[in-house]
C-alpha positions, 0 to 999 in steps of 0.5 A: 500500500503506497499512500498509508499517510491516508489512513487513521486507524481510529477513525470509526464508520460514520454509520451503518450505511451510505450517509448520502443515501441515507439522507437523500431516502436512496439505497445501495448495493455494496458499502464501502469506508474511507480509510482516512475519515470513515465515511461510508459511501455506496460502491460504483455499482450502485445508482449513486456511486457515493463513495467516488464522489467522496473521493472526488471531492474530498481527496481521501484515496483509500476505501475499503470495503464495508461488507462483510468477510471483505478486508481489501482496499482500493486505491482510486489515485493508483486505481489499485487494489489491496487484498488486505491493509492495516485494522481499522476501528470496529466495525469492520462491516454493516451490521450482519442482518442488513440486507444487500442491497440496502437498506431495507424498505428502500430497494425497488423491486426491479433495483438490479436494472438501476445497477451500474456495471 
């Protein structure tokens, strides 16, 4: 891993799911944390790609995954992936009995035609 500058192990998730979806009444595929301020931001998959966007406006350049049984990071400055990096503070995933996609009550029945690929 290149830029470990990025990374503050103590910073805790800022919440169960993307915050932007959250506060917009949106929904997510797969969550994903930023290793320097611990916002979750939803993947590129999903309709509104929050976690590029943070990175975008932000600068912070290493995400990890918020899902369960994941550990790796992605760089977006390098386009790199890591399998595995430095602990971060606890959590490590959304909560087990959130359902993929998320959350539930806000994913439309024909959610995998809104999907990015």
């Amino acid at each position: 891993m290149t830029d470990t500058d990025a990374i503050d192990p103590s910073v805790p998730p800022s919440g169960d799911g993307c915050v932007d979806c959250d506060a917009a009444g949106g929904w997510w595929f797969h969550l994903r944390r930023c290793a320097s301020c611990g916002h979750i931001g939803c993947c590129d998959s999903s309709p509104s790609q929050h976690a590029t966007a943070h990175y975008k406006a932000t600068g912070h350049p290493l995400v990890r995954s918020f899902e369960p049984g994941e550990e790796w990071f992605w760089d977006y400055s390098g386009d790199e992936l890591y399998e595995s990096g430095p602990e971060l503070a606890p959590p490590a995933h959304h909560p087990g009995d959130q359902p993929v996609p998320g959350p539930a009550g806000r994913v439309p029945d024909d959610w995998a035609r809104s999907l990015h690929r």
